[in-house]
N, C-alpha and C positions, 0 to 999 in steps of 0.2 A: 537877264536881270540878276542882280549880285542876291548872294543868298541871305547879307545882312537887310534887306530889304524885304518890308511886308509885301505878300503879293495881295496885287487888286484881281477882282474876280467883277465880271458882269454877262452882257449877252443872252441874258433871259426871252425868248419872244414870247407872245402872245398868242394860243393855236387860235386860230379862226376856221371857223367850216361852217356854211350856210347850205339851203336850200339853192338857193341862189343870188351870192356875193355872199353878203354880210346877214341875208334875208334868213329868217326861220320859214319854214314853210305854210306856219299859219301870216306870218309877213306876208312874203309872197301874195297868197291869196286875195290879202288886202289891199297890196299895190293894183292885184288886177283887176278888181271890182271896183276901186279908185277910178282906172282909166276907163272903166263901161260907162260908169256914172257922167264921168265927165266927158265923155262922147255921143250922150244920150240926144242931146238937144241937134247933133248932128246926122243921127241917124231918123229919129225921128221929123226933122222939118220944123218942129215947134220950139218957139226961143222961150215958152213958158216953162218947161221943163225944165231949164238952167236953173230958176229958183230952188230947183229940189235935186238935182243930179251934182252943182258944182259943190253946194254946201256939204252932201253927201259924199264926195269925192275928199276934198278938205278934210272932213273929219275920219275919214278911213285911211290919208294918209298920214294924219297926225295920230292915231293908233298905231301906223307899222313904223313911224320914224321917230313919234315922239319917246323922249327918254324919261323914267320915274325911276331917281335914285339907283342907275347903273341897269335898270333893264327896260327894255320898250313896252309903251303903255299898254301894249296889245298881250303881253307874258305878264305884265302887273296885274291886270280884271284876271286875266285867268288862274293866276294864283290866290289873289284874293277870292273867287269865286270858290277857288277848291278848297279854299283852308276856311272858308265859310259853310260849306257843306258838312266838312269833319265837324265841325264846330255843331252843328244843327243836329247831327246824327252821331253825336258822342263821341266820334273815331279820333278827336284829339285826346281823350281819357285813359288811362290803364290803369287797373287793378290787379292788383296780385294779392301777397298773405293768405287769407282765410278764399280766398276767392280764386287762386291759382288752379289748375287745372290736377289731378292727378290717373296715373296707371293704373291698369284692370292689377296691379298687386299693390295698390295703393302708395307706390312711390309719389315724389312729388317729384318730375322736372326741370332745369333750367327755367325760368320763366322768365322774360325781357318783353319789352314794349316794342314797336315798331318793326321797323327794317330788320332791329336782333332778333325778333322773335323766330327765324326763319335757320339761324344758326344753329348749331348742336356742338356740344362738348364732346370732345371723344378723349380716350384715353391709350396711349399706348409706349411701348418701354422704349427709353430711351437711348439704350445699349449699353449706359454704364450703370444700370442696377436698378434705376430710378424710373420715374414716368413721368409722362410727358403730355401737357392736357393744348387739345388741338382742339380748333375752330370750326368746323365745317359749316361752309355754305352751299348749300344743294340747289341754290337758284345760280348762282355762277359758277358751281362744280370747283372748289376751290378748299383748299387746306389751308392752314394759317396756324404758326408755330411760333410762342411768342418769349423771350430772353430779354432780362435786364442788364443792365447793360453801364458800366463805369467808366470813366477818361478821364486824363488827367488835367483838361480844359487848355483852352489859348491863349486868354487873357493874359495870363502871367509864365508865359514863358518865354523865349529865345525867339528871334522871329524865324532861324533856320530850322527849327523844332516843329514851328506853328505850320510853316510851308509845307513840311515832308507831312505833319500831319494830315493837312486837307490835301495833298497828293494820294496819298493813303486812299482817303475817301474816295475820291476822285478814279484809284486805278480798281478799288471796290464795288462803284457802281459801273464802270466800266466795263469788266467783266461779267456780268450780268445781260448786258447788251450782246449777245449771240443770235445764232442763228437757232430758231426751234428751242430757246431756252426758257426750260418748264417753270422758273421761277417768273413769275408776272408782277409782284409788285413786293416791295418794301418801302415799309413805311418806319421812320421816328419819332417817335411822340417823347414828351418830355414834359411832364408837370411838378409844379414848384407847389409848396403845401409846408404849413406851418410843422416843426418839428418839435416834439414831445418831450424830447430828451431822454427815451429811454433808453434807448440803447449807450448813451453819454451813463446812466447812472447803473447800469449792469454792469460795465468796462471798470466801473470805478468800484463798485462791489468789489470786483473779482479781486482787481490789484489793489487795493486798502487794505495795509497793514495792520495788521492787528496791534501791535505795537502803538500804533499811531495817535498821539495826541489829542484827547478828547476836542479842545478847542479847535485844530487844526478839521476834524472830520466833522465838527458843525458848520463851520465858515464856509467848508467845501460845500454841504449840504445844501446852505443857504446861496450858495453861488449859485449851482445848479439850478435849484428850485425857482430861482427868478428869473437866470438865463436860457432855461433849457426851451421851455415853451415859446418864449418870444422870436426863437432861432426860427430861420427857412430852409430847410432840405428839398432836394432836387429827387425826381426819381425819373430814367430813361429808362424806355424800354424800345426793341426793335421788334418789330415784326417781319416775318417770314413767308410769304405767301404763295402757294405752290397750285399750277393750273392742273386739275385731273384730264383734260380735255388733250393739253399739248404732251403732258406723260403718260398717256395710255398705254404704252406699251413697255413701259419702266414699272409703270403698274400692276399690269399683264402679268410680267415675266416676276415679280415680287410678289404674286398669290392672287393679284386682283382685288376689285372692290375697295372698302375703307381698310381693312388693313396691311394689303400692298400701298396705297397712296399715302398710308403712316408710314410705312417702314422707306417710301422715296424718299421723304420729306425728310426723315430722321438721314439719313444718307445725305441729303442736300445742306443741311444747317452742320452737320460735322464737319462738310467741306469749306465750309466759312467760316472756322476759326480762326485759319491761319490769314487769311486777307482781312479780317476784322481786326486781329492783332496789327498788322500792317500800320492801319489806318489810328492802332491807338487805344482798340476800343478792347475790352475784357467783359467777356460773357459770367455775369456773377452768376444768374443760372439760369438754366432755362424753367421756364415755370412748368408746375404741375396744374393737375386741374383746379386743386385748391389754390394756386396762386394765382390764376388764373381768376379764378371766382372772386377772390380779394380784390384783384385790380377792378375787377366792375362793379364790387360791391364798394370799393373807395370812392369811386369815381360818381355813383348816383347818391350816397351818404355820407359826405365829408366829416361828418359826425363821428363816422362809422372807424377813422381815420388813427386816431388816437389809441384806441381801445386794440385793434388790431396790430397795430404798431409795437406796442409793448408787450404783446404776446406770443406777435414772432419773433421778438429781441430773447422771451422766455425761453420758445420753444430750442433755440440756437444751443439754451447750456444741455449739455447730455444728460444728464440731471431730471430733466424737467419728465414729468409725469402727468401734465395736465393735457388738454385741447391740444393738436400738433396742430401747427402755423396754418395760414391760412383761411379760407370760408369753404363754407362745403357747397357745392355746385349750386343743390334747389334753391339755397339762401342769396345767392350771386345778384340777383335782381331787386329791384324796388320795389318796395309796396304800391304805390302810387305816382305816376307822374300827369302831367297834362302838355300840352304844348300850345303854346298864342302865338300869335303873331310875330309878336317880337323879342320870348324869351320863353326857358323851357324851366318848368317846374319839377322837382324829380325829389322825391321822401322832403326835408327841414332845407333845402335848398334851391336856387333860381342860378341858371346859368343862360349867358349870352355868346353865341357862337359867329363868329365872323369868318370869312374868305378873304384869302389876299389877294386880291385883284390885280393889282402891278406890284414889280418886284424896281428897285432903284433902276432910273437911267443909266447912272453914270458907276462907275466903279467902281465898288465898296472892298472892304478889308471881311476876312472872315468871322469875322465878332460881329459884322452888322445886325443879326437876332438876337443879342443879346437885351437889350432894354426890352423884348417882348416879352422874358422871362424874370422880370426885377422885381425883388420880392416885395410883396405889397401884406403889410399888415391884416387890409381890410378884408381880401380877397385871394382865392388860387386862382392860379393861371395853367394850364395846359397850350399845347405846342403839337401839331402834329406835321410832319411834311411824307409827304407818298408821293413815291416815285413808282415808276413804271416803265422799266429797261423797254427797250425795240431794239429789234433784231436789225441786223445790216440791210437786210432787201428789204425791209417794209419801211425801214427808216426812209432810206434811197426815194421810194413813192413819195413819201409825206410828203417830205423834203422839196419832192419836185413838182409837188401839187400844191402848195404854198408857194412856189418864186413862180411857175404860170398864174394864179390868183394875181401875185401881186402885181407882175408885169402887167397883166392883162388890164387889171386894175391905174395904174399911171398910165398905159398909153389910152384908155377912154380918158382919163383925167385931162392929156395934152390934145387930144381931136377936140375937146369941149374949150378948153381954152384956161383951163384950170390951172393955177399955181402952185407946184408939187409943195408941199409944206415942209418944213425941216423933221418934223416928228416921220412922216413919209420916210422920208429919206433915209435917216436914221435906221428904220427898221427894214429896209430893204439891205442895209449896207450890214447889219445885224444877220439877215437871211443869209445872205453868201458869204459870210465867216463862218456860217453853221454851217453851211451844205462841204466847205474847205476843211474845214475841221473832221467833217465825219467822213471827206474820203480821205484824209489824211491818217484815221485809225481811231476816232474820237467816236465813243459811243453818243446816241441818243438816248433821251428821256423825258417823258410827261411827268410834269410836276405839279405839285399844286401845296399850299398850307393853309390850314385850317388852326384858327386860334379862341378858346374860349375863356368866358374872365367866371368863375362860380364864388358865390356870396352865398352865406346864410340868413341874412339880415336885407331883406329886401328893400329899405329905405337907405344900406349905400350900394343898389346897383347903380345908380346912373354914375355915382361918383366914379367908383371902377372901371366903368366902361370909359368914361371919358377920360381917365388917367392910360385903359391900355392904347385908345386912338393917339393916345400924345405921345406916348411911347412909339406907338408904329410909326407915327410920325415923325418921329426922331431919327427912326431908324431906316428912312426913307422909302417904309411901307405905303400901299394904299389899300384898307381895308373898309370892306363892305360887310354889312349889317347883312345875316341869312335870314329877311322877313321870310316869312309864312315856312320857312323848313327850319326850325329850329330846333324840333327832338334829331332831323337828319342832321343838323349840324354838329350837333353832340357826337352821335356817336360817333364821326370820323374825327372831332376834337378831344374830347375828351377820353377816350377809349383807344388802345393798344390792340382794335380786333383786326388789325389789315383790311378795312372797307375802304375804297378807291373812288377812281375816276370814274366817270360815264365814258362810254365808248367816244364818243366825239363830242364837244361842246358847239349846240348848233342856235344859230340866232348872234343879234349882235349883244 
């Protein structure tokens, strides 16, 4: 391919893993009490019994095959059951503020709702003088170190520029994909959020002349003051996610416990400088615990958004004597949120989180996510994608457990009489460019992206929502609505904490 030429990018599959086929296990079940039913009239001699066994066969296969808005009706009752139970027994609810929990020396905690409540902040240096505020999750035994992170984007550059960049990328997460590689996942989040202008009106402090013509530094004034708020700023951050499990013994030999798997972790994010530079990207910093606490404090409080904005533009001049940047950990949390069905509540805000279900067919340019982050007046958007490097032998498994599925899968299709379909085809001939690719020296990776659209004004979420489906849509996304998990939805859209996959995605 000539280098003045964009490169196309596609080959996305689809993981699939059942109980049995495409089956979840409560599927299954259903199939096989389907066929008792409908063999009932058999076993017993009595043609009476069909009244009641084939109807009852019928309907338990049309709970394990019927489909409701991308999942089968039989995983639809049971999440409407369970988000009806929270719902009945408050456990959609959370309070915090005056209600927070505190320490036998009267601190007050981190406090988060849900899934985050299980997290812990930890603190420790980051070898250039600073610190460095880490994630811990103690239910996945996982560290998480989080940097924000600048580029100089694609849109408007050179296309030999655009290429080497997503090469970059590309030889980034590549390297990542080893054998016993303690790092598990990274993830990029990126949210777009109305811009204040302060740091636009600090910059212009500093260099305004004193000299400077009365009328000239009102006009500026007045520029500013109209432009600065209406603007949209972007903020990316990366996350770093490091398994205690696969580095025990890096942990071990570094003191043990949480402050060896600080001091791995600090050791693992310095060696990805230089492969992140690679790729383009410039680590503005790695966050403290107080930056740390801002981004989730931004992120449930858009409100909150503003106010903290221009006082860490403050805190920047050396000068400044007031509040240093940042939120302070116990404040990091929401006072209040709740979760429905189909949208999640959290302080003066309503956020809607969606999965991207399919990724384009056919071969996009690497700007294709871009309409998903187009700044919208009404509303922020956030972006998250998580990856999940695999090592070369377990890849090799997958790999080879998905092309016997699918083989397996077409030759029952051709003994039945069944006509392979093109989409068939397509992803089979998708599998063994993947299995080529990776023994050729191509890493593998689970991916997935989570996108949320957040509103302060509840009368234009639907508008929102339906301008980001038109956007995915443009972008030749297929995005699906997370009923009944929408605080889950959040946190892995909206938030920069390194929360992932499930081990396998099981059911159709």
């Amino acid at each position: 391919m000539s280098q003045t030429e964009p490169a196309l990018y596609g080959g996305w599959q689809s993981e699939r893993s059942g109980f049995m086929g495409n089956l979840s296990g409560l599927g299954f079940t259903l199939v096989v009490a389907a066929l008792v039913f409908a063999m009932l009239p058999f076993y017993t001699g009595s043609w009476s019994s069909a009244f009641f066994g084939v109807p009852m066969a019928l309907l338990l296969l049309l709970l394990a095959y019927g489909r409701v808005l991308g999942l089968s009706a039989v995983e639809w009752i049971v999440l409407a059951v369970r988000h009806q139970i929270a719902v009945a027994s408050n456990r959609n609810l959370f309070f915090s503020g005056v209600f927070a929990p505190r320490t036998a020396d009267g601190s007050q905690p981190m406090d988060l709702p849900g899934r985050l409540a299980r997290l812990h902040l930890l603190e420790a240096p980051d070898g250039l003088g600073g610190q460095l505020g880490i994630m811990h999750n103690p239910v996945e035994n996982t560290y998480t170190a989080i940097c924000q992170v600048s580029f100089p984007g694609l849109a408007l550059v050179d296309t030999e520029k655009q290429n080497a960049r997503v090469k970059g990328w590309a030889a980034f997460l590549r390297g990542l994909c080893k054998e016993d590689g303690v790092l598990t996942r990274i993830s990029v989040h990126q949210r777009s959020l109305p811009d204040d202008g302060a740091a636009l009106r600090s910059w212009t402090e500093r260099h305004t002349s004193p000299d400077a013509p009365p009328a000239a530094v009102q006009a500026l004034d007045e520029l500013m003051a109209g432009a600065g708020p209406a603007a949209t700023t972007r903020e990316t951050y990366l996350s770093v996610t490091l398994s205690a499990a696969r580095a025990r013994l890096m942990i071990k030999g570094a003191g043990g416990g949480q402050i060896g798997a600080a001091a791995v972790l600090v050791r693992e994010i310095n060696a990805l400088t230089s492969p992140l530079s690679s790729a383009g990207l410039q680590v503005t910093e790695w966050l403290s615990p107080r930056g740390v606490a801002q981004v989730i404090r931004t992120a449930f409080d858009p409100e909150a958004q503003l106010a903290l904005s221009a006082r860490r533009t403050a805190a920047d001049d050396p000068s400044w004597q007031g509040t240093p940047k940042g939120v302070a950990p116990e404040l990091a949390g929401p006072a209040a949120t709740e979760s429905n069905w189909g949208l999640y509540r959290h302080d003066g805000a309503w956020t809607v989180s969606y999965q991207v279900r399919g990724f384009p067919q056919s071969e996009v340019y690497a700007t294709f996510l871009q309409p998903l982050l187009r700044p919208r007046s009404n509303a922020r958007r956030s972006l998250t994608l998580v990856y999940e490097p695999i090592g070369p032998a377990k890849a090799r498994q997958e790999l080879a457990r998905e092309k016997t599925k699918r083989d397996a899968a077409r030759k029952l299709r051709a003994k039945t009489g069944r006509a392979e379909s093109e989409d068939e085809r397509r992803e089979a001939m998708t599998a063994r460019a993947q299995d080529v690719a990776r023994a050729s020296g191509h890493g593998v990776l689970r991916f997935t992206a989570v996108v949320a659209v957040t509103v302060t004004d509840l009368e234009e979420l639907e508008t929102a929502c339906a301008e980001l489906q038109a956007d995915a849509s443009s972008a030749g996304l297929e995005v699906r609505r997370i009923w009944g998990a929408q605080d889950d939805g959040f946190t892995i859209a909206a938030l920069p904490l390194g929360l992932g996959l499930p081990d396998r995605r099981v059911g159709i």
